[in-house]
Backbone as CSV, one residue per row, in Angstrom:
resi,resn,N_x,N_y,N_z,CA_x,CA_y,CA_z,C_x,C_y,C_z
1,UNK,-3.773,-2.025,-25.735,-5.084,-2.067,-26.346,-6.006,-3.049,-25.628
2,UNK,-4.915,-4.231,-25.381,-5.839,-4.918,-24.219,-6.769,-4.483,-23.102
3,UNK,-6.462,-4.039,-22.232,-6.393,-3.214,-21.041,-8.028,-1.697,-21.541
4,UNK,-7.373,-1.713,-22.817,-8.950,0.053,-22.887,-10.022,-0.668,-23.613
5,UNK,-9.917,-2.387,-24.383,-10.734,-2.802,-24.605,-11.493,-3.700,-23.945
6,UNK,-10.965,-3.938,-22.401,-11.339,-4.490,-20.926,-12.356,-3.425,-20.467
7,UNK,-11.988,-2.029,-20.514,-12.743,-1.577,-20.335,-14.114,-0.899,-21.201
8,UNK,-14.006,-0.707,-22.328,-15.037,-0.523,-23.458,-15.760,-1.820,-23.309
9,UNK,-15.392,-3.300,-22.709,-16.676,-4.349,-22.433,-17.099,-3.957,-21.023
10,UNK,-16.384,-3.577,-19.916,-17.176,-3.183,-18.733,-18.182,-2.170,-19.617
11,UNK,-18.069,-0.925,-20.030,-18.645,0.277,-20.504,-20.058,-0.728,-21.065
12,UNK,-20.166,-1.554,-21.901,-21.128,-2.328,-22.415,-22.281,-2.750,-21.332
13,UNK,-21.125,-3.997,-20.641,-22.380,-4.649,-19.637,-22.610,-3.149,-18.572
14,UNK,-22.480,-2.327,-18.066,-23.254,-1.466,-17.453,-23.912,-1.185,-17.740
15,UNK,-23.590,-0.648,-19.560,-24.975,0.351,-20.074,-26.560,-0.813,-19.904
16,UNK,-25.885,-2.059,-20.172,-27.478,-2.922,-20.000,-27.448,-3.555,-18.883
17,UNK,-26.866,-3.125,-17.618,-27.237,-3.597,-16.188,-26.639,-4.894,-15.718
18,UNK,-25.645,-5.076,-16.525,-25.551,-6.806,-16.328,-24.002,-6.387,-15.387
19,UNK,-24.333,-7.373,-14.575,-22.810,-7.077,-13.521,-21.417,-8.006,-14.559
20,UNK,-20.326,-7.367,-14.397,-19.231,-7.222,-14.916,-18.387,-7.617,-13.588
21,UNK,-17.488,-8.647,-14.502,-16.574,-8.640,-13.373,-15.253,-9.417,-14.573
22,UNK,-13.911,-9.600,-13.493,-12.933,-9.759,-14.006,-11.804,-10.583,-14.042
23,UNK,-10.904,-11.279,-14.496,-9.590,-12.391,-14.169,-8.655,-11.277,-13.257
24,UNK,-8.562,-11.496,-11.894,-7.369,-10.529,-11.035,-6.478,-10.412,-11.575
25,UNK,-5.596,-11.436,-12.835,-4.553,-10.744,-13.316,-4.578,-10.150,-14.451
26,UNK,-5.787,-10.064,-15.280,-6.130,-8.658,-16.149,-6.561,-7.384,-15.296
27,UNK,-7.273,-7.636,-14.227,-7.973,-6.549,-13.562,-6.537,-5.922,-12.854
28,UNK,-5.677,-6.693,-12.407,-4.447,-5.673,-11.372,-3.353,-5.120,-12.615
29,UNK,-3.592,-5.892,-13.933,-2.640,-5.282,-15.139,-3.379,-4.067,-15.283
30,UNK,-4.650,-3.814,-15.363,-5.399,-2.420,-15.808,-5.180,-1.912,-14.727
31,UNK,-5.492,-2.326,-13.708,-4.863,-0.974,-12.753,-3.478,-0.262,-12.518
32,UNK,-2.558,-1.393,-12.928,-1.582,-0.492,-12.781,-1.188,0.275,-14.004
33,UNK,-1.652,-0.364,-15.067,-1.428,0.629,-16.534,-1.761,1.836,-16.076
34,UNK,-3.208,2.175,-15.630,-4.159,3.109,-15.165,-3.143,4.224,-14.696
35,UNK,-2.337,3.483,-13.790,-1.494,4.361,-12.751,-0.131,4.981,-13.574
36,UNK,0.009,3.958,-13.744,1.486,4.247,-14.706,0.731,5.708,-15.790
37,UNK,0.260,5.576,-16.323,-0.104,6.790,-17.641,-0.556,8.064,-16.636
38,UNK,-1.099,7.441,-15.683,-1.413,9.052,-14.856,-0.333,9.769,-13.859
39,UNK,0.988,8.639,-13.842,2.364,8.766,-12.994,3.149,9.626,-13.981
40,UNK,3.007,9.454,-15.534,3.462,9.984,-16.134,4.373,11.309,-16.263
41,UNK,5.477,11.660,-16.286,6.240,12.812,-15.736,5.051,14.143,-17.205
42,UNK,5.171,13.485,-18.271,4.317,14.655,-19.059,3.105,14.931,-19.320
43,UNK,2.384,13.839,-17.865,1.127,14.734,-17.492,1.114,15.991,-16.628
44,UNK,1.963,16.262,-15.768,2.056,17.362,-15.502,1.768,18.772,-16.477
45,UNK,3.051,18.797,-17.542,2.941,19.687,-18.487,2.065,20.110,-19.461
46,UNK,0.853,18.490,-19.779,0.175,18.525,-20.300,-1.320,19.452,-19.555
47,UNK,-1.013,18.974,-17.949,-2.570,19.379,-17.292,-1.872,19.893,-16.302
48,UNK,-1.086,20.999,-16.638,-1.027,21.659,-14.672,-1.749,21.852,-13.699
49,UNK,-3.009,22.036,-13.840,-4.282,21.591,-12.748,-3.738,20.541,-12.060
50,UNK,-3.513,19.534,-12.417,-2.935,18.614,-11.491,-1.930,18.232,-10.507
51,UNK,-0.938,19.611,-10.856,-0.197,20.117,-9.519,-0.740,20.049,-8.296
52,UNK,-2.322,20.565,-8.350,-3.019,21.192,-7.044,-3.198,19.667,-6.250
53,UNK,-2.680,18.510,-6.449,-2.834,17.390,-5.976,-1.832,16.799,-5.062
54,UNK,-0.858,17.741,-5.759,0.759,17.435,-4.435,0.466,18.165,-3.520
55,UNK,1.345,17.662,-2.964,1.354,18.192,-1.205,1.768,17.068,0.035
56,UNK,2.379,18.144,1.047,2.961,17.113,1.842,1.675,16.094,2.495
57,UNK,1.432,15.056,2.325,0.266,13.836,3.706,-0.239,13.625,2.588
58,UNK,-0.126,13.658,1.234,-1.022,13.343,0.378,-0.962,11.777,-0.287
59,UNK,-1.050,10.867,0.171,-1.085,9.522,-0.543,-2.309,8.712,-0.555
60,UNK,-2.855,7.967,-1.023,-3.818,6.640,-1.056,-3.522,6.028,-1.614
61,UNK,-4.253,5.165,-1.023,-4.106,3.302,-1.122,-5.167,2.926,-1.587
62,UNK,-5.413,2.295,-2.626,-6.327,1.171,-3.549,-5.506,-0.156,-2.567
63,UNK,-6.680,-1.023,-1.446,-6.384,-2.225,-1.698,-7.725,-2.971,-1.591
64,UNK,-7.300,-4.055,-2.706,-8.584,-5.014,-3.283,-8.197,-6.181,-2.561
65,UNK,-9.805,-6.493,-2.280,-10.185,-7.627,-1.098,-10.593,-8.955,-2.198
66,UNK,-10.548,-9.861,-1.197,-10.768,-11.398,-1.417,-9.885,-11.577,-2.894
67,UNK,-8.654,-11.079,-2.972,-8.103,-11.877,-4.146,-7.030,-13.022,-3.189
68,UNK,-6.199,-13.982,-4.040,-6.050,-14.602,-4.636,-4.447,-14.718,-3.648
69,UNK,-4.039,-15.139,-2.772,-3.140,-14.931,-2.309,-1.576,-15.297,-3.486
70,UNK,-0.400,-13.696,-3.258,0.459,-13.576,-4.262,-0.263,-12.695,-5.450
71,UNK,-1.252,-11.934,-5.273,-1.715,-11.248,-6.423,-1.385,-9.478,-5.743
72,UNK,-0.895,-9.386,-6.683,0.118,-7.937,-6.533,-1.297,-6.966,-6.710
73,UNK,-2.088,-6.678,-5.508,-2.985,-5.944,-5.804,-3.876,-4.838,-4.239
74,UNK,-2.601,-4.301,-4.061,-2.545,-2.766,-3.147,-1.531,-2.496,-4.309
75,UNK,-1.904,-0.886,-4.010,-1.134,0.352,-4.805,-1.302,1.583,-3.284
76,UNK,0.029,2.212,-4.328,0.275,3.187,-2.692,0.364,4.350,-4.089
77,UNK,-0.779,5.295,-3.961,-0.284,6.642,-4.904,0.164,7.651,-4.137
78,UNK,1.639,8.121,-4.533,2.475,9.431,-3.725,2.013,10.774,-4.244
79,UNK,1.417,11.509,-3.602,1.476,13.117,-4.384,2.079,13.955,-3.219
80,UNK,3.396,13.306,-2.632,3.831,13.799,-1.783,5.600,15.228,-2.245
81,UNK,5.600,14.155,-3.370,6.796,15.124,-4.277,6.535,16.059,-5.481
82,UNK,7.222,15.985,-6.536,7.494,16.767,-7.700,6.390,16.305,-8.405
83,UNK,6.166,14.939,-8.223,5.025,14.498,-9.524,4.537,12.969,-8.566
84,UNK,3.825,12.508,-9.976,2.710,12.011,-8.857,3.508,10.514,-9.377
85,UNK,3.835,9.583,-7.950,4.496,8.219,-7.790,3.655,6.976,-7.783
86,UNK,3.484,5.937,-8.234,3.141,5.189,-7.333,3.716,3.604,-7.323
87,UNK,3.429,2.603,-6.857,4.322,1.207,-6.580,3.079,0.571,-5.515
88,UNK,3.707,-0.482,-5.686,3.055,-1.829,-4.913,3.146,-1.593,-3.233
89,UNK,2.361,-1.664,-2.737,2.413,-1.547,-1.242,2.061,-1.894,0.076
90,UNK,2.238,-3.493,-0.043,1.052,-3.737,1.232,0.961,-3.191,2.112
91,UNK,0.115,-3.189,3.103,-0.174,-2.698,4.518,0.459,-1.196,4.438
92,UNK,0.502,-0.640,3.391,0.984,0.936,3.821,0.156,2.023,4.076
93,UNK,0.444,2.686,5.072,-0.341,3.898,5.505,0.011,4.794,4.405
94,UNK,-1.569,5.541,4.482,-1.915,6.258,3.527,-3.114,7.164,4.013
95,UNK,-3.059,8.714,3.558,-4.171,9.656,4.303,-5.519,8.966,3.446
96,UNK,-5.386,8.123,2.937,-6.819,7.901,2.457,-6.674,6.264,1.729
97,UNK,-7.665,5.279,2.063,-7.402,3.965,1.749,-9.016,3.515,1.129
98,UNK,-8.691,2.836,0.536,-9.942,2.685,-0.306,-9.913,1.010,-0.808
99,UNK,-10.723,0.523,-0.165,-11.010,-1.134,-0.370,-11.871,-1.454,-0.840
100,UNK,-11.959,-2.534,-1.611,-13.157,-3.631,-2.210,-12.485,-4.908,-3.255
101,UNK,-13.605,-5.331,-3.821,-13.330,-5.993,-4.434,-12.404,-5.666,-5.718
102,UNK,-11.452,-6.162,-6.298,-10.482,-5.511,-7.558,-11.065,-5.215,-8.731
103,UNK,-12.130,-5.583,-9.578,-12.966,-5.282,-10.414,-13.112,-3.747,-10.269
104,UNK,-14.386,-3.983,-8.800,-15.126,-2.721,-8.422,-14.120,-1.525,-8.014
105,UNK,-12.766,-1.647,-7.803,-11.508,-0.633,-7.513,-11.335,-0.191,-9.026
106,UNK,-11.229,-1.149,-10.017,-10.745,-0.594,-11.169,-12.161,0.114,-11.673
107,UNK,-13.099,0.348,-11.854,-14.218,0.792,-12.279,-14.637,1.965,-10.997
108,UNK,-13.831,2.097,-10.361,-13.898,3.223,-9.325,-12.673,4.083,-10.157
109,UNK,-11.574,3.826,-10.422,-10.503,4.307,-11.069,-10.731,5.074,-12.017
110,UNK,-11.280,4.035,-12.919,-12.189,4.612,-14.547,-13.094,5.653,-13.989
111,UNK,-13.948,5.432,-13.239,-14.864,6.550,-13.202,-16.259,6.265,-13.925
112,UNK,-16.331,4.788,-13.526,-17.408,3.692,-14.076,-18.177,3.024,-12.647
113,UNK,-17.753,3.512,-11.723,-18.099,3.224,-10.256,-18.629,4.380,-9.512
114,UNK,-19.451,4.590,-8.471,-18.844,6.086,-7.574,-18.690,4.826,-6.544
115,UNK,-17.371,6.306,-6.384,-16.782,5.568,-5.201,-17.624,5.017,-3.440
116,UNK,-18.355,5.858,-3.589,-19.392,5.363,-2.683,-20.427,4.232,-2.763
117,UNK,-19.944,3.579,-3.707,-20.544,1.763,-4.018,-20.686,1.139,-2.861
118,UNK,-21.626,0.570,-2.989,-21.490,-1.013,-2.135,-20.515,-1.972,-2.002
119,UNK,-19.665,-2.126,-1.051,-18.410,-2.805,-1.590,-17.617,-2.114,-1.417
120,UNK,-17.264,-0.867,-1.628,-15.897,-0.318,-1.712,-16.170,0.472,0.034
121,UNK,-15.018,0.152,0.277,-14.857,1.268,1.522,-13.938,1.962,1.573
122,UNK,-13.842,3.510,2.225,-13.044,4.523,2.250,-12.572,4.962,3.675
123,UNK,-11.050,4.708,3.760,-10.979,5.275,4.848,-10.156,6.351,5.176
124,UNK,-10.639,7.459,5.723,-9.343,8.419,5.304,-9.564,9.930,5.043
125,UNK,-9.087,10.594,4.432,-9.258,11.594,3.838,-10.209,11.674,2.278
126,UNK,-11.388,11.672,2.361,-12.064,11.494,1.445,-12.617,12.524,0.519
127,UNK,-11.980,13.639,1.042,-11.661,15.110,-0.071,-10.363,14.996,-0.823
128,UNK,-9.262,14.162,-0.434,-8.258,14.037,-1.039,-9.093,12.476,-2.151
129,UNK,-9.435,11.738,-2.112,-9.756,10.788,-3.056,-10.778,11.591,-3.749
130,UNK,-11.574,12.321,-3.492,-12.496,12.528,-4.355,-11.954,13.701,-5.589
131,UNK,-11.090,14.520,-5.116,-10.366,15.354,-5.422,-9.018,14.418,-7.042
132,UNK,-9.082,13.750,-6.282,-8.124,12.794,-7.218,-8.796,12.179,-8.381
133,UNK,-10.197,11.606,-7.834,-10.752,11.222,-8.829,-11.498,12.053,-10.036
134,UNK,-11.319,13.361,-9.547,-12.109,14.632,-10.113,-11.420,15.064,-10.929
135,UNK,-9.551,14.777,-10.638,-8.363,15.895,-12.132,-8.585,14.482,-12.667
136,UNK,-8.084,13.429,-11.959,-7.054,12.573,-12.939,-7.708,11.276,-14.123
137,UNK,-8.367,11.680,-14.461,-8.918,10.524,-15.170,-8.419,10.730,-17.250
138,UNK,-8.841,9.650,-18.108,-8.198,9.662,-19.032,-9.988,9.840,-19.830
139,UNK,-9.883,10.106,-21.369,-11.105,10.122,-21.940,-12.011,11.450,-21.904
């Protein structure tokens, strides 16, 4: 409850323009919750649309800049198997990598960002991220 009421106060300060930002170790806990519920083995069954996301070369990388050295904050998402993986990953190659600040990654996640922000950079396959960000979201 922590974590969706982190984000219902981002949802706030946007609607009135005020920049939002976050503690890296609430902001890398929401991201990986984020991941975990969308790793979920019974989202599949729930949204088979989201099959169309596996495939072999299919991974990205969320990694967030200027944190905090020891802050667990790259993610490597697999849609290379049966269902969709993901885990901690520094420096791992990925068809599509996506950097910024950790706030502005998690509000890219949510779908409270476009990913084409100031700040965030994409490198990669950017039909596969956009594509990702288009099934998988919650709400």
């Amino acid at each position: 409850m922590a974590n969706e009421t982190v984000i219902h106060r981002a949802d706030a300060f946007l609607a009135e323009g005020a920049p939002f930002t976050l503690g890296e170790e609430t902001a890398a806990d929401c991201f990986g919750e984020w991941l975990e519920l969308a790793a979920q083995p019974q989202t599949l069954d729930h949204r088979p649309e989201l099959r169309e996301l596996l495939g072999p070369g299919r991974t990205l990388r969320f990694r967030a800049t200027g944190t905090a050295p020891g802050t667990a904050a790259e993610w490597l998402v697999d849609l290379t198997g049966a269902a969709i993986t993901w885990r901690h990953a520094p420096r791992a190659e990925a068809a599509v990598t996506v950097s910024g600040p950790l706030t502005d990654l998690l509000l890219v996640l949510y779908r409270r960002l476009p990913a084409r922000s100031p700040g965030i950079v994409i490198g990669g396959d950017v039909e596969l991220l956009d594509s990702w960000l288009e099934r998988v979201s919650f709400g």
